[in-house]
C-alpha positions in Angstrom: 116.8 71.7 115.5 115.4 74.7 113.0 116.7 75.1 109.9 118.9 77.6 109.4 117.2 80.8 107.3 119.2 81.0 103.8 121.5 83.5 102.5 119.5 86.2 100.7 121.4 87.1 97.3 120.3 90.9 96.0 121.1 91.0 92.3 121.3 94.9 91.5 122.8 97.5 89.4 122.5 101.1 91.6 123.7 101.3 94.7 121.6 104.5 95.6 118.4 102.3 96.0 119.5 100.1 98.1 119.5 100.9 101.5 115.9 100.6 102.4 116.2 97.0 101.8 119.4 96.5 103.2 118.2 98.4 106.8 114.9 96.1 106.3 116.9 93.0 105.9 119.0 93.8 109.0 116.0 94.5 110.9 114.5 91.3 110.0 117.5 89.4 111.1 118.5 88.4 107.7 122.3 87.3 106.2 122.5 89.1 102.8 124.7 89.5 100.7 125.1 92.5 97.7 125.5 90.9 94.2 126.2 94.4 91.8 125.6 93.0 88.1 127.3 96.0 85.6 130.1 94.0 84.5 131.9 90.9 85.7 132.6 87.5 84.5 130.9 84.2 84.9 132.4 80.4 85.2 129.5 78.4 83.8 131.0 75.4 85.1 130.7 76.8 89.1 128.1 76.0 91.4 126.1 78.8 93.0 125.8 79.5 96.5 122.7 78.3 98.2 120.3 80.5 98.9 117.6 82.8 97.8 118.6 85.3 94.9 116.1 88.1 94.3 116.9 90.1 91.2 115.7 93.8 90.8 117.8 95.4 87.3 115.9 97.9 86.0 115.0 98.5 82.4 116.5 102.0 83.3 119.6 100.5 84.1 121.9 101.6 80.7 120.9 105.6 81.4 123.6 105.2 84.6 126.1 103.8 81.9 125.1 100.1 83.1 124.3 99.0 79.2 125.6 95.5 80.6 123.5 95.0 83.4 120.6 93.4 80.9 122.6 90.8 79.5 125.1 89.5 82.3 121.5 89.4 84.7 120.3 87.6 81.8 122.9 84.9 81.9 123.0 84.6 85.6 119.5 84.0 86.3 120.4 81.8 83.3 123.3 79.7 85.3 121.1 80.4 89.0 117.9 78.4 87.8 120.1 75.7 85.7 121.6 75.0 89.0 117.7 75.1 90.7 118.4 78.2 92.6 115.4 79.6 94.0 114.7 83.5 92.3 112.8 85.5 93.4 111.6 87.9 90.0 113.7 85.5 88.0 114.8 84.9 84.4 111.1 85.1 83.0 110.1 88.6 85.1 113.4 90.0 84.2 112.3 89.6 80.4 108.7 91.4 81.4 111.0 94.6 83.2 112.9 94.6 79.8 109.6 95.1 77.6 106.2 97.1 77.8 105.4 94.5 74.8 105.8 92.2 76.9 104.2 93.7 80.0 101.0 94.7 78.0 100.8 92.2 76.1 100.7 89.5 79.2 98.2 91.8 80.9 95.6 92.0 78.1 95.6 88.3 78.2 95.2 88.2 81.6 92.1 90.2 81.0 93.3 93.8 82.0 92.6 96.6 79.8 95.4 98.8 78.2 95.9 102.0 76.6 95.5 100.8 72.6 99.6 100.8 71.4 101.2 100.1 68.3 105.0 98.8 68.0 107.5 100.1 65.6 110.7 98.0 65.5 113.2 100.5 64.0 113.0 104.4 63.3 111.6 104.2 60.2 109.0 102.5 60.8 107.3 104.5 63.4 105.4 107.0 61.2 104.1 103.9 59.3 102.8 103.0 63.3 101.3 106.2 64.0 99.2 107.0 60.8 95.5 107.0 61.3 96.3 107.1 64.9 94.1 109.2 66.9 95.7 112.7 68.2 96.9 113.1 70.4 99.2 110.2 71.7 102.4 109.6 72.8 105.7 107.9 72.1 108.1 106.1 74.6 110.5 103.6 74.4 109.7 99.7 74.7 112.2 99.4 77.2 111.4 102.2 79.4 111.9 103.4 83.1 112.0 106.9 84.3 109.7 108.0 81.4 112.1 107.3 78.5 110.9 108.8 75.3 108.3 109.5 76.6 106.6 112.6 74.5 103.4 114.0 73.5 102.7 114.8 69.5 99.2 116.9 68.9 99.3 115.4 65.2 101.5 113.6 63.1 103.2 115.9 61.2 104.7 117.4 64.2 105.8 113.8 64.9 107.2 113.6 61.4 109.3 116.6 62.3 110.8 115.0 65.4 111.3 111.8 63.6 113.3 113.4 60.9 115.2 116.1 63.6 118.6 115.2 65.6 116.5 115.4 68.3 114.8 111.7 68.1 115.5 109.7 70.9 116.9 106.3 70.1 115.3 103.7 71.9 117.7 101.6 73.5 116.1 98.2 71.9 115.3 99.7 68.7 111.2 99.5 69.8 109.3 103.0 69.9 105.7 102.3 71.1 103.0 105.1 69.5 100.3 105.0 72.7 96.8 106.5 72.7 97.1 109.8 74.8 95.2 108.8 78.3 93.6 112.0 79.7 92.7 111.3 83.7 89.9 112.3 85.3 92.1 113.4 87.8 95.7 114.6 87.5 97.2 111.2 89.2 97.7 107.8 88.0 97.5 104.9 91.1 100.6 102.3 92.1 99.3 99.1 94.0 102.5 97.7 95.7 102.2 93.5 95.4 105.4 91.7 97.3 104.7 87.7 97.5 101.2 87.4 96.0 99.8 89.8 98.9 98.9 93.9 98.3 100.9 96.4 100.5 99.5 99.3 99.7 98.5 101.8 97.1 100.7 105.2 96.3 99.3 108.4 94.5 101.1 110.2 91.8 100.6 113.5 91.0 100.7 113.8 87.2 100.5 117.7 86.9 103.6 118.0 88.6 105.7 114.5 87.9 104.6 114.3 84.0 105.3 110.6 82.6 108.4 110.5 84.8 107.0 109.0 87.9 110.0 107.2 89.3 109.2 107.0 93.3 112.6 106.7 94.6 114.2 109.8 96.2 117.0 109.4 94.4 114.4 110.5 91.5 112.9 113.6 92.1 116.0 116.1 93.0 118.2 117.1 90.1 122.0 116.1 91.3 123.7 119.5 89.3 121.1 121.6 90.5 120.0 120.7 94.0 116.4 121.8 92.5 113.1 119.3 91.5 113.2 118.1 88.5 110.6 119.4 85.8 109.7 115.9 84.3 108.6 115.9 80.0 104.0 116.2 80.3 104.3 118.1 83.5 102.2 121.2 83.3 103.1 122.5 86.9 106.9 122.8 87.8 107.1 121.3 91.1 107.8 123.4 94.3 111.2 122.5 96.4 110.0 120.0 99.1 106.9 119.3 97.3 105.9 115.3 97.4 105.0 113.9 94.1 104.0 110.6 96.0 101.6 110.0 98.7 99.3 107.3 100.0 96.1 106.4 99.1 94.8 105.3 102.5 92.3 102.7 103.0 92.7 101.4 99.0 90.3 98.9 97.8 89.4 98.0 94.3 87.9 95.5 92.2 91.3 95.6 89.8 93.7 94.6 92.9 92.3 90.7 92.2 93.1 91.1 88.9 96.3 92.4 89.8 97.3 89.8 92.1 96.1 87.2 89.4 98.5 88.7 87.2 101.3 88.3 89.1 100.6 84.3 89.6 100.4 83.6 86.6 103.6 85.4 85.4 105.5 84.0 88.5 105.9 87.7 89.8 106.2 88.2 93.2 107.4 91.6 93.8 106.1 94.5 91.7 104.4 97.8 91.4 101.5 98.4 88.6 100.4 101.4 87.6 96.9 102.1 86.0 94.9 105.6 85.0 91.6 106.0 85.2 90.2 108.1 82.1 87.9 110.3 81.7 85.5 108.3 79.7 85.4 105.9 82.8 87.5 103.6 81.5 90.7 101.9 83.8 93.9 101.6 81.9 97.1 99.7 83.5 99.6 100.6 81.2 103.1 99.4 83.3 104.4 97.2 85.4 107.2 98.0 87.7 109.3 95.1 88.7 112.3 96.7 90.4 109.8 98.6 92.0 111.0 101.5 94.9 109.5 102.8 97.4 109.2 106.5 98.8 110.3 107.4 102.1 107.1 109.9 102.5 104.6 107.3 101.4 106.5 104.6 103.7 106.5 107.1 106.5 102.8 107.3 106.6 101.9 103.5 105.0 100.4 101.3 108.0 103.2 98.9 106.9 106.7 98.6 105.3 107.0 97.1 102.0 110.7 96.7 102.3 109.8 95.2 105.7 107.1 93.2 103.6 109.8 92.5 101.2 111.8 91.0 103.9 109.5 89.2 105.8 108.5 87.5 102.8 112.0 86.5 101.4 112.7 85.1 105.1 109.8 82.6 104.2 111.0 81.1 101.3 113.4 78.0 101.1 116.2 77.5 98.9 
């Protein structure tokens, strides 16, 4: 007699991304079950359910007023692995979505080059970051997500100004990274899609237009009290209404896909999207790592595969 497949546990925080996964778990067959972490409680001295618990919180979570969502994932991935629960993007990955410290800091030891950064813990130490620091470069917040803090200074005084204004952006960690300004080749950066240790496909993202907020969920692009595109902070071209941000780079191959899928074994990630620009002095910079990553209905409509269908496929392989 087979074994029956285990309960898949999805440990989230926005409902609006969802359905994708929960059509492609229905299509594969699968029993699943919703587990929304923005407040609750936790009995440490329960057992948890078998099955397979995949965890996608986002670093963005606390700008939909889920500040919680960190911590109480935190503590139950905490109480899941205790207990030997198989998690998928568990306790250590959620600590890599939580910090671009962390994320480029594991890459460069992996061997992958990144855009040269500096951390300031606390406000006032970010000029003390940023001087000497070749202009221009940019700011954003260590724990990041839909281009948080992300901003553009042509020197440092102007930076001083919007240190020292009501305007500064507090990051939500208390981490400001100062980050050499990356000018592409081309206006795009590159996303290679990895679910399970195997590549899915690669998106591209049109810069110009999506600035440093290159979020490619739906939900992302339209502004709700408007109806209209939203104009993202580094755009230099406001988008058209219907224009696609996204779109697939078809037939992708590159030597920096190994090193990608390297990456993810040896930080025990198994479903992600990484991001990388190529400069104009030839270098290739991977400078994040998405590991709640989301996927774009255009790009999926014209992808030779599914990655929530990947996605599924995959969890449906693993035993509890």
């Amino acid at each position: 007699m087979s074994q029956a497949q285990p309960k898949i546990f999805a440990l989230h925080e926005n409902p609006e991304w969802f359905p994708p996964f929960a059509q492609a778990f229905e299509q594969e067959g699968l029993a699943f079950e919703e587990w929304l972490l923005t407040e609750g409680t936790l009995d440490l001295g329960s057992t948890p359910p078998e099955g397979i618990f995949w965890s996608r919180i986002s670093a963005s979570s606390h700008t939909r007023d889920h500040n919680l969502s960190k911590d109480y994932t935190r503590a139950v991935l905490a109480w899941l692995e205790a207990h030997g629960r198989r998690t998928v993007n568990g306790r250590r990955v959620l600590e890599l979505e939580m910090s671009k410290v962390d994320q480029l800091t594991a890459l460069r030891a992996a061997g992958i080059e990144t855009p040269h950064t500096v951390a300031a813990v606390g406000r006032n130490q970010i000029l003390t970051a940023a001087k000497g620091f070749p202009t221009p470069f940019i700011t954003k917040h260590n724990q990041g997500g839909k281009g948080l803090g992300v901003r553009k200074f042509e020197s440092f005084a102007e930076l001083e100004d919007y240190v020292r204004s009501d305007e500064f952006e507090e990051p939500q960690d208390g981490i400001t990274l100062i980050q050499e300004f990356v000018q592409a080749a081309e206006p795009f950066i590159t996303r290679a899609e990895i679910v399970g240790g195997e590549f899915i496909y690669a998106i591209k993202a049109d810069t110009a237009r999506g600035g440093f907020q290159l979020c490619p969920a739906d939900a992302c692009e339209i502004d709700p009290s408007t109806g209209r595109p939203i104009m993202p902070p580094g755009a230099t071209i406001e988008p058209e209404p219907d224009q696609q941000l996204f779109s697939l780079c078809e037939g992708f191959d590159h030597p920096v896909l190994e090193k990608y899928l390297e990456f993810t074994r040896r930080v025990g990630l198994e479903v992600c999207g990484i991001e990388f620009i190529e400069a104009t002095d030839g270098r290739l910079l991977t400078y994040d790592v998405n590991t709640n990553t989301n996927y774009n209905s255009v790009v999926e409509a014209q992808a030779p595969r599914s990655a929530p269908g990947a996605l599924a496929k995959y969890l449906s392989s693993l035993q509890a």
